[in-house]
Chimera marker file (.cmm) of the C-alpha trace (Angstrom):
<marker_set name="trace">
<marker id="1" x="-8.640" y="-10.637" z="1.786" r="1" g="1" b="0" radius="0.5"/>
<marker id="2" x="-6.541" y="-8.720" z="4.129" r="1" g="1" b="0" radius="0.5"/>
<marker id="3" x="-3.226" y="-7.777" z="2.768" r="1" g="1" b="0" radius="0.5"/>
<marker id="4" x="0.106" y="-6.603" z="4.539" r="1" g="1" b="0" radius="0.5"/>
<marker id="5" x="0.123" y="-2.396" z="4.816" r="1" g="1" b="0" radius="0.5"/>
<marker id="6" x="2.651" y="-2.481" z="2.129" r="1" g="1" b="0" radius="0.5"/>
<marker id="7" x="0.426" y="-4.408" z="-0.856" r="1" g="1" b="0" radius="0.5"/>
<marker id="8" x="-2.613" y="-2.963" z="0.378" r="1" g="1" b="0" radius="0.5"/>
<marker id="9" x="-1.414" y="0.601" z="0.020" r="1" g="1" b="0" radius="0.5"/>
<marker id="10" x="0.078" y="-0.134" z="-3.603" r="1" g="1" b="0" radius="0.5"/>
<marker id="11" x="-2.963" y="-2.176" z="-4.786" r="1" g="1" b="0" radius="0.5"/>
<marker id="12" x="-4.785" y="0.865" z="-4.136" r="1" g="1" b="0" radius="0.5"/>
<marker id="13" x="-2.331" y="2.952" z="-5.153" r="1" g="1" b="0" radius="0.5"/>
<marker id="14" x="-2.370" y="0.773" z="-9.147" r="1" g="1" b="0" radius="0.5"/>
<marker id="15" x="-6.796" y="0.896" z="-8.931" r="1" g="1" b="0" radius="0.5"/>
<marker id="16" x="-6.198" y="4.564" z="-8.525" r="1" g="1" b="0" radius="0.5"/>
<marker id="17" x="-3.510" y="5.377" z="-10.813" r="1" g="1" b="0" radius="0.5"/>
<marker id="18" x="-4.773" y="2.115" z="-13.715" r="1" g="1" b="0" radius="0.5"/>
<marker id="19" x="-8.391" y="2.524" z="-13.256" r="1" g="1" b="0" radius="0.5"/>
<marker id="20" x="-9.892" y="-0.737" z="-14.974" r="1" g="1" b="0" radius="0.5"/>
<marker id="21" x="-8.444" y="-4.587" z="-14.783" r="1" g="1" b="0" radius="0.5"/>
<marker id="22" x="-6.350" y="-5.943" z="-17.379" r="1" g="1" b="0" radius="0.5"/>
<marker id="23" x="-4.893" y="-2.183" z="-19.236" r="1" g="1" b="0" radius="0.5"/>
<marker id="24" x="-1.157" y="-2.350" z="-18.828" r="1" g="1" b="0" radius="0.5"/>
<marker id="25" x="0.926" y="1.159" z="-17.663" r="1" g="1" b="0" radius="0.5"/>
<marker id="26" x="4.285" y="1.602" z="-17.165" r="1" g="1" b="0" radius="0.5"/>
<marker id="27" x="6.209" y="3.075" z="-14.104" r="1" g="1" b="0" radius="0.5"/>
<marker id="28" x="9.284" y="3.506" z="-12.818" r="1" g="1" b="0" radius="0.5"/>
<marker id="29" x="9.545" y="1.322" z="-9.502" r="1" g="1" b="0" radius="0.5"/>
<marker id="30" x="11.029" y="4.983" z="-7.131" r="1" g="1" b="0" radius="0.5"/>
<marker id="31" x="8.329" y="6.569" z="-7.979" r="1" g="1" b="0" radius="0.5"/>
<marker id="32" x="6.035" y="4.654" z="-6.124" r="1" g="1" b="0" radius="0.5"/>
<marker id="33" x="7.723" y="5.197" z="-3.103" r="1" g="1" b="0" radius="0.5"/>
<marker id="34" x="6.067" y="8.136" z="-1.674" r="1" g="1" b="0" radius="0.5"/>
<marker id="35" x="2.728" y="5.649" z="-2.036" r="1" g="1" b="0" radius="0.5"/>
<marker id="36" x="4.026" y="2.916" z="0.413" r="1" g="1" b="0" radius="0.5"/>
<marker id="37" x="4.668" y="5.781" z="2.614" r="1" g="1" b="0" radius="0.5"/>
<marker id="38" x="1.633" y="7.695" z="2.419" r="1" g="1" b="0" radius="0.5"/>
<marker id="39" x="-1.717" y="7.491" z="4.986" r="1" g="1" b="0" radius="0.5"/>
<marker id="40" x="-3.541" y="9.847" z="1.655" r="1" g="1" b="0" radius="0.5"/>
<marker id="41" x="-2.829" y="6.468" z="-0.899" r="1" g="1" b="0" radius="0.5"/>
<marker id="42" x="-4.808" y="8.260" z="-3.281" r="1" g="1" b="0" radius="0.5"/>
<marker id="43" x="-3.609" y="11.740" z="-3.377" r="1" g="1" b="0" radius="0.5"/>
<marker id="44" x="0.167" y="10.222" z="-3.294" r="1" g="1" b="0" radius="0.5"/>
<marker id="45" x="-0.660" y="7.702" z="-6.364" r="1" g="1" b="0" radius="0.5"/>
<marker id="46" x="-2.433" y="10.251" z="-8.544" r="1" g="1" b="0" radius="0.5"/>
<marker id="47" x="1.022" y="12.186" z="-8.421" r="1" g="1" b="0" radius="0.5"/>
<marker id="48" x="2.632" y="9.244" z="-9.793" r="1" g="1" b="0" radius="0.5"/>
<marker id="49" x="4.065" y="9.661" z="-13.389" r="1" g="1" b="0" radius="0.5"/>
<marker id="50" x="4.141" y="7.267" z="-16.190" r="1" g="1" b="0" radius="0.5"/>
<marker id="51" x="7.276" y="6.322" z="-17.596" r="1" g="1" b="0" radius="0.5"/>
<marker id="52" x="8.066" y="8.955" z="-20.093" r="1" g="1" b="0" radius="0.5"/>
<marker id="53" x="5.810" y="11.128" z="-18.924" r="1" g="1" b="0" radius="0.5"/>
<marker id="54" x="7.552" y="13.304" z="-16.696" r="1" g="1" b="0" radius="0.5"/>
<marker id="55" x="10.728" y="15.162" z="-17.446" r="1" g="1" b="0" radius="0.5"/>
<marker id="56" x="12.849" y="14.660" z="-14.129" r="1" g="1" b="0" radius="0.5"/>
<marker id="57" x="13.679" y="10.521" z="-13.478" r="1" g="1" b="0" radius="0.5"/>
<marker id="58" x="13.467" y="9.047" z="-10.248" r="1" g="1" b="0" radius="0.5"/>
<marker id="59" x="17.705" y="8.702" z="-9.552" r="1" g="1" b="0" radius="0.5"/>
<marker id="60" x="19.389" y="8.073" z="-6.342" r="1" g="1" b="0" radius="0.5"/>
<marker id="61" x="21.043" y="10.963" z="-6.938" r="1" g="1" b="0" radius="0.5"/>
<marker id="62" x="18.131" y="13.021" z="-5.989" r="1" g="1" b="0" radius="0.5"/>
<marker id="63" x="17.820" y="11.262" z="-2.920" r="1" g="1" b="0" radius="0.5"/>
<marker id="64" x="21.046" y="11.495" z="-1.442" r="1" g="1" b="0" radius="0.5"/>
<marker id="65" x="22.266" y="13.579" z="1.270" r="1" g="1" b="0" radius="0.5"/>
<marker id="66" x="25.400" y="15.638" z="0.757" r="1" g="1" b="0" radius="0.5"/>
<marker id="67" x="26.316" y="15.180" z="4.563" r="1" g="1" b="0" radius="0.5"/>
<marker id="68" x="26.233" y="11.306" z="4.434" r="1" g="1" b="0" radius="0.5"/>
<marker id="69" x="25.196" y="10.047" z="0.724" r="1" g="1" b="0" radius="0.5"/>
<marker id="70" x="26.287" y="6.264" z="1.764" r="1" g="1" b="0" radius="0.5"/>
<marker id="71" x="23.388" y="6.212" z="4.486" r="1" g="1" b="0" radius="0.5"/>
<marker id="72" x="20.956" y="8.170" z="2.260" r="1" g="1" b="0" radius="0.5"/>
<marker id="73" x="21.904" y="6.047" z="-0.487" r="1" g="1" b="0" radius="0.5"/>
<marker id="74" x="20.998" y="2.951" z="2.028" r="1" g="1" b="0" radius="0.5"/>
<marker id="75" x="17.988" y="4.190" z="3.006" r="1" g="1" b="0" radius="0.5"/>
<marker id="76" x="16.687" y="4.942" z="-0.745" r="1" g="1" b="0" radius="0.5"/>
<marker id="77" x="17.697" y="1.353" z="-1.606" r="1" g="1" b="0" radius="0.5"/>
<marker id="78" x="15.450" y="-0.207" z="1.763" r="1" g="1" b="0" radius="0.5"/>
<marker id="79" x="13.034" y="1.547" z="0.098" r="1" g="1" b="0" radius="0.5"/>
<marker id="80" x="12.907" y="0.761" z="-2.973" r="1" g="1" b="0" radius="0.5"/>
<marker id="81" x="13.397" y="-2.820" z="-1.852" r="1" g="1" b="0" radius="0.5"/>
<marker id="82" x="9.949" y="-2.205" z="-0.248" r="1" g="1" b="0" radius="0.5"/>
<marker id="83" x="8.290" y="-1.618" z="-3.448" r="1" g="1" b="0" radius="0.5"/>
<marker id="84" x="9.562" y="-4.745" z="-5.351" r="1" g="1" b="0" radius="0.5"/>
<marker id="85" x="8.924" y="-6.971" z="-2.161" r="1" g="1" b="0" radius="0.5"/>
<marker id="86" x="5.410" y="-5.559" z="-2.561" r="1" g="1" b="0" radius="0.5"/>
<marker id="87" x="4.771" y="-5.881" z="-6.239" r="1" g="1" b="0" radius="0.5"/>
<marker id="88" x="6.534" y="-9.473" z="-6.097" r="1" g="1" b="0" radius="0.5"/>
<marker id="89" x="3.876" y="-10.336" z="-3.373" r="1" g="1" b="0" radius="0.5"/>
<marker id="90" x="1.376" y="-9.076" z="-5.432" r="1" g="1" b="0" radius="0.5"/>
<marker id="91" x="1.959" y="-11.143" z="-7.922" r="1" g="1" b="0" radius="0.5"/>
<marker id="92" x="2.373" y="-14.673" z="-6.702" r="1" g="1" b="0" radius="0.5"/>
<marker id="93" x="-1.680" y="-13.574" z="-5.107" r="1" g="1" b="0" radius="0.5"/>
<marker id="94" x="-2.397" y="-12.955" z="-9.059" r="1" g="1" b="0" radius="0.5"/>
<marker id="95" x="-3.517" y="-9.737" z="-8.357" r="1" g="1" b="0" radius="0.5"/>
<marker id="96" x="-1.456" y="-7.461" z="-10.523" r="1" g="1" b="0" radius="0.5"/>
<marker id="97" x="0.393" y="-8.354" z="-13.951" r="1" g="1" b="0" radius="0.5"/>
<marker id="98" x="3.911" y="-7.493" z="-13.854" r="1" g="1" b="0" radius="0.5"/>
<marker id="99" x="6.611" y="-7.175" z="-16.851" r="1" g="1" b="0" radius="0.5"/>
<marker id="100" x="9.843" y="-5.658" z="-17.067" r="1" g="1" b="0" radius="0.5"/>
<marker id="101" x="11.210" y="-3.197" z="-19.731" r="1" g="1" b="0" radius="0.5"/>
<marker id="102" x="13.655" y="-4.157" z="-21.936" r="1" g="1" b="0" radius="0.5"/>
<marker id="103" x="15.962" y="-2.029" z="-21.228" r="1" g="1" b="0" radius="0.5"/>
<marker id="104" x="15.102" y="0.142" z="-17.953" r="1" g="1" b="0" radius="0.5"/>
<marker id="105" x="15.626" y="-2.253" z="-15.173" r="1" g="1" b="0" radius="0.5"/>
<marker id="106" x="13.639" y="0.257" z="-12.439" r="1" g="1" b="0" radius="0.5"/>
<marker id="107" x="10.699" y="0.588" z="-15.493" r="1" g="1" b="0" radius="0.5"/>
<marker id="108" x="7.867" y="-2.201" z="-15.257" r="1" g="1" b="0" radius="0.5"/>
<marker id="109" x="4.672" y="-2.799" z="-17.202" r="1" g="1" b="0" radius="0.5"/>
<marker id="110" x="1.764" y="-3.451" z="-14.278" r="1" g="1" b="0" radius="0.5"/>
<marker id="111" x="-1.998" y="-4.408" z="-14.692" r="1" g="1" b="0" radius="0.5"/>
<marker id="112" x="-4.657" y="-5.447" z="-12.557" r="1" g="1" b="0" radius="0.5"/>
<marker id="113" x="-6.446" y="-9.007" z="-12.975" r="1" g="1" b="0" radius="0.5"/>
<marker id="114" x="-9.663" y="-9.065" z="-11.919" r="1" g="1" b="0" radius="0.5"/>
<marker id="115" x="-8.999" y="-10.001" z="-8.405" r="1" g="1" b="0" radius="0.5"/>
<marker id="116" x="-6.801" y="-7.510" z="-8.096" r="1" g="1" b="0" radius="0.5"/>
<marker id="117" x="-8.932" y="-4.441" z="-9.382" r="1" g="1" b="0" radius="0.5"/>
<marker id="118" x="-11.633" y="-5.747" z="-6.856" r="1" g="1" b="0" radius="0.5"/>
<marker id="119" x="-9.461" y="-5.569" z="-3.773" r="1" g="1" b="0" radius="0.5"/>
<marker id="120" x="-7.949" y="-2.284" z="-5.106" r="1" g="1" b="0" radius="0.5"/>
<marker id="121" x="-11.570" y="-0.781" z="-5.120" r="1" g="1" b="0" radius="0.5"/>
<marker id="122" x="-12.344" y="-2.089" z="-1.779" r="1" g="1" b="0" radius="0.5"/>
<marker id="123" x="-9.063" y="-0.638" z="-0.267" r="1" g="1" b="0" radius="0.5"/>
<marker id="124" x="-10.044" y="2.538" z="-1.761" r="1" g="1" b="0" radius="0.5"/>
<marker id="125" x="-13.285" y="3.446" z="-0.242" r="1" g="1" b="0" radius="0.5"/>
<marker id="126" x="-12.744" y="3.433" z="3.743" r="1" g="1" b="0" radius="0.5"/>
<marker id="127" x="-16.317" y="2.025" z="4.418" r="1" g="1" b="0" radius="0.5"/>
<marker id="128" x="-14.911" y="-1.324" z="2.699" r="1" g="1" b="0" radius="0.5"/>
<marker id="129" x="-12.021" y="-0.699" z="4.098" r="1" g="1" b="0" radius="0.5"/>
<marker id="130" x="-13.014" y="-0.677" z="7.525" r="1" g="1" b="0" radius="0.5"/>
<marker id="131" x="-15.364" y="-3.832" z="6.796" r="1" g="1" b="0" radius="0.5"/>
<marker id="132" x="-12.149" y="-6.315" z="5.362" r="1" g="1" b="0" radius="0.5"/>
<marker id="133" x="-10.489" y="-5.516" z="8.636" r="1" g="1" b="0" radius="0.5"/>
<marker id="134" x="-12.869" y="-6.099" z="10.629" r="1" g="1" b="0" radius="0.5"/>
<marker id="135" x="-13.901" y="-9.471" z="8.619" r="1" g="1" b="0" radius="0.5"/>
<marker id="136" x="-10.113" y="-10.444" z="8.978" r="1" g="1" b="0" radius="0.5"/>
<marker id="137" x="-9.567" y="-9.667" z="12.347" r="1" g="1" b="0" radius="0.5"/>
<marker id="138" x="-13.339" y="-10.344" z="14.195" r="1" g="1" b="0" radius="0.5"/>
<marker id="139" x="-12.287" y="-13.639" z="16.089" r="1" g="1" b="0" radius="0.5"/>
<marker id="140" x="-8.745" y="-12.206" z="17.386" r="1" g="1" b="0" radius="0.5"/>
<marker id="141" x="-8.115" y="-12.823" z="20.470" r="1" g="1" b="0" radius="0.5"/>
<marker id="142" x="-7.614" y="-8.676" z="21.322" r="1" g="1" b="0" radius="0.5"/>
<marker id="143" x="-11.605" y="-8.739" z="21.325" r="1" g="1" b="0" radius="0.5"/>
<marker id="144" x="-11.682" y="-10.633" z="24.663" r="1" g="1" b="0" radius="0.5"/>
<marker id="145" x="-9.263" y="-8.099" z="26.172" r="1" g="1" b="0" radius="0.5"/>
<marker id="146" x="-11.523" y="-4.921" z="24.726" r="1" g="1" b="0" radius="0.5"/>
<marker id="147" x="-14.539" y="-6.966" z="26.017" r="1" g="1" b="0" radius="0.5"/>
<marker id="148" x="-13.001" y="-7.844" z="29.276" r="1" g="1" b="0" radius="0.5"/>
<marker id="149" x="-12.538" y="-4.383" z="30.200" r="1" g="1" b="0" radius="0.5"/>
<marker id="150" x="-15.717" y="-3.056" z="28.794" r="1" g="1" b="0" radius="0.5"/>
<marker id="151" x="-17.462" y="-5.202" z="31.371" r="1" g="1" b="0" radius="0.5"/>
<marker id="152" x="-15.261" y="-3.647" z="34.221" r="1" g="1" b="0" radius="0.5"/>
<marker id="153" x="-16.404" y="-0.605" z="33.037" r="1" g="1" b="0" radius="0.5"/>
<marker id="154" x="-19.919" y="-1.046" z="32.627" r="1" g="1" b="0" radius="0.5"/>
<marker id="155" x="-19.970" y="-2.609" z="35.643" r="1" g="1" b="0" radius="0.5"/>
<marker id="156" x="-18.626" y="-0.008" z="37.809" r="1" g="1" b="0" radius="0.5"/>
<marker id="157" x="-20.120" y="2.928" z="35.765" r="1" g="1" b="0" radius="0.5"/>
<marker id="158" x="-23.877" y="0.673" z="36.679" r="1" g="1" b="0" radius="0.5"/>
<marker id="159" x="-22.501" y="0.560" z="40.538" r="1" g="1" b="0" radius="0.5"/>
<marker id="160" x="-21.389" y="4.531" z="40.796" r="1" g="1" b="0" radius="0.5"/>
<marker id="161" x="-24.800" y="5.435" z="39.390" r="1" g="1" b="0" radius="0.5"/>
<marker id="162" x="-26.878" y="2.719" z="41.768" r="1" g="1" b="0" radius="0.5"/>
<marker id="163" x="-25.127" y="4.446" z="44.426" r="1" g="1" b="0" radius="0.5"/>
<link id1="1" id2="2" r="1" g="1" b="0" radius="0.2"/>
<link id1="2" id2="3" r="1" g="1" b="0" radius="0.2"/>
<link id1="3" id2="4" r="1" g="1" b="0" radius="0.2"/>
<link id1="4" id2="5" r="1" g="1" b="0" radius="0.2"/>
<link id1="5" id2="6" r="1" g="1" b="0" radius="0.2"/>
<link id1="6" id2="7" r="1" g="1" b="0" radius="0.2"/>
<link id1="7" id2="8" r="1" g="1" b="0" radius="0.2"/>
<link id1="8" id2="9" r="1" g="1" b="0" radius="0.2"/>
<link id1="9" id2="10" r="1" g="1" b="0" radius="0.2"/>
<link id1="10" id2="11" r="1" g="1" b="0" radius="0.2"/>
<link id1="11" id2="12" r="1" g="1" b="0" radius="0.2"/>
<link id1="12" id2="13" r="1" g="1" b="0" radius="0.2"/>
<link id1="13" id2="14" r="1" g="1" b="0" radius="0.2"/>
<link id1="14" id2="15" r="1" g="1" b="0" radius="0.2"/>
<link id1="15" id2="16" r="1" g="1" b="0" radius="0.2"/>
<link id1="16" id2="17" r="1" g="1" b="0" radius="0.2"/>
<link id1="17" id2="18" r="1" g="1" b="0" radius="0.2"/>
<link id1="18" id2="19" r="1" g="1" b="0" radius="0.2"/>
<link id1="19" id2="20" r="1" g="1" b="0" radius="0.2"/>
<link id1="20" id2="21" r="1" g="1" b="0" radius="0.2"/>
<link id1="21" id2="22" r="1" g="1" b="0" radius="0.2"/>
<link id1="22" id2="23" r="1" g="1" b="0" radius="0.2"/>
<link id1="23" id2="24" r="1" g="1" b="0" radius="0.2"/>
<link id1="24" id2="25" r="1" g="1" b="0" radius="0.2"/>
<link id1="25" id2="26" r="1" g="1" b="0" radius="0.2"/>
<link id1="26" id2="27" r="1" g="1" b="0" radius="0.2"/>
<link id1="27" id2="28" r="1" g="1" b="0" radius="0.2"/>
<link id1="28" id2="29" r="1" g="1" b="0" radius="0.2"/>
<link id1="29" id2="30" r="1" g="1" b="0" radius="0.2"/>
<link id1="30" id2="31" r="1" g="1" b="0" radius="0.2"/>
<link id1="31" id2="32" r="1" g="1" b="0" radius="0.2"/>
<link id1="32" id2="33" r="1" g="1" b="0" radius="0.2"/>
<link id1="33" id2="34" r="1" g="1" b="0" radius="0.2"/>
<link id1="34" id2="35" r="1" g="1" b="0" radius="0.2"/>
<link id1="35" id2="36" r="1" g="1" b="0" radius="0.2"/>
<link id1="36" id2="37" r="1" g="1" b="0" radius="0.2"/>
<link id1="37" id2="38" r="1" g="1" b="0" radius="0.2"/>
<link id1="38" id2="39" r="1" g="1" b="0" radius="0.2"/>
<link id1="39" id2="40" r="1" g="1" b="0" radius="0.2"/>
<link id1="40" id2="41" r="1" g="1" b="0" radius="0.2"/>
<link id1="41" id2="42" r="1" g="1" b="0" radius="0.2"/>
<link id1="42" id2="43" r="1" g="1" b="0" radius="0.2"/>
<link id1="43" id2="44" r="1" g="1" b="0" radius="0.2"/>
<link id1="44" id2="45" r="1" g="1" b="0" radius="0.2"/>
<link id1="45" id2="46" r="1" g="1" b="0" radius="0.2"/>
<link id1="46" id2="47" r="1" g="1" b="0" radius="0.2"/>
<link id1="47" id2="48" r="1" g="1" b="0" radius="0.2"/>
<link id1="48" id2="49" r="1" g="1" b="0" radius="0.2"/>
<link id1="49" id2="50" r="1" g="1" b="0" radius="0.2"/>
<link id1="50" id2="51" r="1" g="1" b="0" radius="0.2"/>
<link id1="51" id2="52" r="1" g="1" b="0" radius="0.2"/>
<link id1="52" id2="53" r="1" g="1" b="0" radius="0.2"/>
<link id1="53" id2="54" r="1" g="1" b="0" radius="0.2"/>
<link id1="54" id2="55" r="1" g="1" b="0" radius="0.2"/>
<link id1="55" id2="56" r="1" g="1" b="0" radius="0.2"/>
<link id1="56" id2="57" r="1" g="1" b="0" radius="0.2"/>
<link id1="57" id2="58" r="1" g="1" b="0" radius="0.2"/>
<link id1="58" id2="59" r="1" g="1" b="0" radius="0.2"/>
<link id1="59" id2="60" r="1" g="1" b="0" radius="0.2"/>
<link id1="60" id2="61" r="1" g="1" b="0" radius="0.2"/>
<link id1="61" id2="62" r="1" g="1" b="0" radius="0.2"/>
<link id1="62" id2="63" r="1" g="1" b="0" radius="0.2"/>
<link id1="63" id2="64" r="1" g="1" b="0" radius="0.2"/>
<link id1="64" id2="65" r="1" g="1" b="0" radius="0.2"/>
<link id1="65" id2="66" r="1" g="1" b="0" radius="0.2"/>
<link id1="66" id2="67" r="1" g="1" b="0" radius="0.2"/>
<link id1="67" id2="68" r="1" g="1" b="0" radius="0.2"/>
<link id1="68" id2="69" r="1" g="1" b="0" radius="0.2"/>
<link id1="69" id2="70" r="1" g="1" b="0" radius="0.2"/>
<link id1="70" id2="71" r="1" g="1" b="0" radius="0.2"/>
<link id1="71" id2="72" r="1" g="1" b="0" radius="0.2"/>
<link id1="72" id2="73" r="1" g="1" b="0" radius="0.2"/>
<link id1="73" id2="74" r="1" g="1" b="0" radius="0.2"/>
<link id1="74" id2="75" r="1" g="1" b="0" radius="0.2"/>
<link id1="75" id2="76" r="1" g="1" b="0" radius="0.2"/>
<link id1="76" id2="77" r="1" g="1" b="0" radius="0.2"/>
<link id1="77" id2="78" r="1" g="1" b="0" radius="0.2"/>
<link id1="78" id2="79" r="1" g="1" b="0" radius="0.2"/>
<link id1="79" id2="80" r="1" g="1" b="0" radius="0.2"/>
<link id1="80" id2="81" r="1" g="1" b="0" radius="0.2"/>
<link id1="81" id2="82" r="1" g="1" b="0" radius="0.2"/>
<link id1="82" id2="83" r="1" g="1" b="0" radius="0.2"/>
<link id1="83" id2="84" r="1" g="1" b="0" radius="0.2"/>
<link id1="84" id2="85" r="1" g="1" b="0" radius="0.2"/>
<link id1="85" id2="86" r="1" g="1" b="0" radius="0.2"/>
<link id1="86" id2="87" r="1" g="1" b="0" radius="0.2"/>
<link id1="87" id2="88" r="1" g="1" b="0" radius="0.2"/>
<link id1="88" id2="89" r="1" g="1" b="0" radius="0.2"/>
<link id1="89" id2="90" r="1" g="1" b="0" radius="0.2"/>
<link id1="90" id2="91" r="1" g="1" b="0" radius="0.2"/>
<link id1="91" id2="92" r="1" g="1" b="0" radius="0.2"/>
<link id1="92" id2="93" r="1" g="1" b="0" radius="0.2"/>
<link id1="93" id2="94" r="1" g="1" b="0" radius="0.2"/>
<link id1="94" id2="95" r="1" g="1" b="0" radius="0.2"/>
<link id1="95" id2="96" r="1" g="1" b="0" radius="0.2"/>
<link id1="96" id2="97" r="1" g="1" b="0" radius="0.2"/>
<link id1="97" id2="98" r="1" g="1" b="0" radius="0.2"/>
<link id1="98" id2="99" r="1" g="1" b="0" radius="0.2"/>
<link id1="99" id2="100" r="1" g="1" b="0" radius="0.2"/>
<link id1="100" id2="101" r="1" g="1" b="0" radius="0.2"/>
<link id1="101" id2="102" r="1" g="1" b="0" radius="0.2"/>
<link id1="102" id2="103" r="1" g="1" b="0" radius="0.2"/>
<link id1="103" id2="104" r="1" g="1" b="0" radius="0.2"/>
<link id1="104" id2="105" r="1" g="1" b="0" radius="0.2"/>
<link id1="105" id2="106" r="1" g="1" b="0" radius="0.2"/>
<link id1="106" id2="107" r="1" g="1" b="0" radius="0.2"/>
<link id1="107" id2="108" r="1" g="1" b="0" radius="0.2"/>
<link id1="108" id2="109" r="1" g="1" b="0" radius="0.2"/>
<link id1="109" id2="110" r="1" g="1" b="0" radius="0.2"/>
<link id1="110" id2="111" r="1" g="1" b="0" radius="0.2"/>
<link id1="111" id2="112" r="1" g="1" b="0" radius="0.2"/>
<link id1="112" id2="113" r="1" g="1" b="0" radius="0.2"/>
<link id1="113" id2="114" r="1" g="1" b="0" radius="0.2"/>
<link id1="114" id2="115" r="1" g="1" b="0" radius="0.2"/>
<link id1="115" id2="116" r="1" g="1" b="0" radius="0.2"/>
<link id1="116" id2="117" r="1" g="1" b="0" radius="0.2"/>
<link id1="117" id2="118" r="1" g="1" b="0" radius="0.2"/>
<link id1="118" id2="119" r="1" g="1" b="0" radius="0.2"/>
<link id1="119" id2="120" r="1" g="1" b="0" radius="0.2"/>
<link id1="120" id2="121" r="1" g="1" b="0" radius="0.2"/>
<link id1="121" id2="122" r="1" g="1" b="0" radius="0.2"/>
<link id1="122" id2="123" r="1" g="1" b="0" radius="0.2"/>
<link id1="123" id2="124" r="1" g="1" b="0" radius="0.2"/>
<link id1="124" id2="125" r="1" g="1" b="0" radius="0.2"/>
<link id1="125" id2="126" r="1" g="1" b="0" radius="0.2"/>
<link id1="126" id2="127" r="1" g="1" b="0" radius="0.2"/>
<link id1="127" id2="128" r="1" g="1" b="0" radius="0.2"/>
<link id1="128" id2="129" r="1" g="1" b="0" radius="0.2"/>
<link id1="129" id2="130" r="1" g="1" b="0" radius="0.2"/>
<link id1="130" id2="131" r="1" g="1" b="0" radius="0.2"/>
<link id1="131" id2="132" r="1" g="1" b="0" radius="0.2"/>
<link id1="132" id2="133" r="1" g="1" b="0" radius="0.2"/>
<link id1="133" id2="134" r="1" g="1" b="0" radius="0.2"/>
<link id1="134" id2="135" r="1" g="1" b="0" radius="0.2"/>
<link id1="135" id2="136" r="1" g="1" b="0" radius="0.2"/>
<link id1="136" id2="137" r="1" g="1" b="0" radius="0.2"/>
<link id1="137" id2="138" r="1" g="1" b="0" radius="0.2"/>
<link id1="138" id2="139" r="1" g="1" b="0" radius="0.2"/>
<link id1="139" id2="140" r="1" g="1" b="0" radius="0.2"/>
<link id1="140" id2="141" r="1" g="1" b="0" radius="0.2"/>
<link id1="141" id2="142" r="1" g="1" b="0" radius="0.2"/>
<link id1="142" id2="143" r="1" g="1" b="0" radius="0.2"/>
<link id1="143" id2="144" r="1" g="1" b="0" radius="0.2"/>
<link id1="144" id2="145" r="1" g="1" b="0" radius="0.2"/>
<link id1="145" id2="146" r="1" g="1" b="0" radius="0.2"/>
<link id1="146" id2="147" r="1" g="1" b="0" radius="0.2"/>
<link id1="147" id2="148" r="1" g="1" b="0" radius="0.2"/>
<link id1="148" id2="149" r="1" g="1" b="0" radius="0.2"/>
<link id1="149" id2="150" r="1" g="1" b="0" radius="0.2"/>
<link id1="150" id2="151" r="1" g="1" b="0" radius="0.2"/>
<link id1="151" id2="152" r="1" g="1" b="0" radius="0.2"/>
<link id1="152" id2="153" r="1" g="1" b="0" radius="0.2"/>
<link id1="153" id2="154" r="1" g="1" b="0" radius="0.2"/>
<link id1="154" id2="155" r="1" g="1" b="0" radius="0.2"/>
<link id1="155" id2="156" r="1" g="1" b="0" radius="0.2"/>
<link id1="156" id2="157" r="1" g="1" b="0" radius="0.2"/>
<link id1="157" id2="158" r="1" g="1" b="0" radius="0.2"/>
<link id1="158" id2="159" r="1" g="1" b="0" radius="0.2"/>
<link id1="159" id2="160" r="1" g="1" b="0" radius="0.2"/>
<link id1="160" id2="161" r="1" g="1" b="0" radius="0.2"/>
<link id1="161" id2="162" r="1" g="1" b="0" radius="0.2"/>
<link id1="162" id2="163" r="1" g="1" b="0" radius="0.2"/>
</marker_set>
């Protein structure tokens, strides 16, 4: 299953942080942020605290600008929004377990289902990666484009050489 860039870079991100299906962590929502945003998934999620485990919270006040704190404070909401768009996809697929705390409203309790841990470890490596893209994507319709033009080239790279 090929996910949207968003799911598919926090699915790996839970596999990596998690580790086995069904074993429930909590997080605060921010601080999976820098995740989403990441191309190293894995290097940004292994940086990711558990809640109460670090001593500095993930506020808005640490992400706004002193110049213009109503657009920074825009900007850290969008993305935030990103994250609970993402887990909220997640889990209407039944891939991850989510539950909130009861009394930290950015703090939920996540866990992969079984589904869920094997599409994490599949987004992980970059060989399986690689091989669910090209499973979803194999029959679109940019592959008679690339073709098209491969032929034109072949075919005038056979007639510069024959001649």
């Amino acid at each position: 299953m090929w996910l949207p860039k968003d799911e598919r870079r926090l699915l790996e991100g839970y596999y990596v942080k998690i580790g086995e299906p069904g074993k429930e962590k909590w997080f605060e929502v921010p601080s999976w942020i820098p995740v989403i945003e990441s191309l190293r998934v894995k290097r940004s999620a292994r940086g990711v605290k558990g809640y109460g485990q670090s001593d500095q919270k993930a506020s808005e006040h640490d992400k706004l600008d002193p110049k213009d704190p109503a657009k920074s404070m825009r900007e850290w909401i969008k993305r935030t929004s990103r994250v609970h768009i993402a887990n909220a996809a997640l889990q209407a697929r039944k891939l991850i377990g989510l539950h909130d705390h009861q009394s930290q409203a950015e703090v939920k309790g996540i866990s992969l289902t079984i589904e869920g841990y094997d599409l994490g470890r599949k987004y992980s490596s970059w060989w399986t990666w690689s091989g669910e893209g090209f499973a979803e994507y194999k029959n679109h319709w940019i592959w008679l484009i690339v073709s098209f033009a491969g032929g034109i080239i072949v075919a005038l790279l056979v007639n510069w050489l024959s001649g």
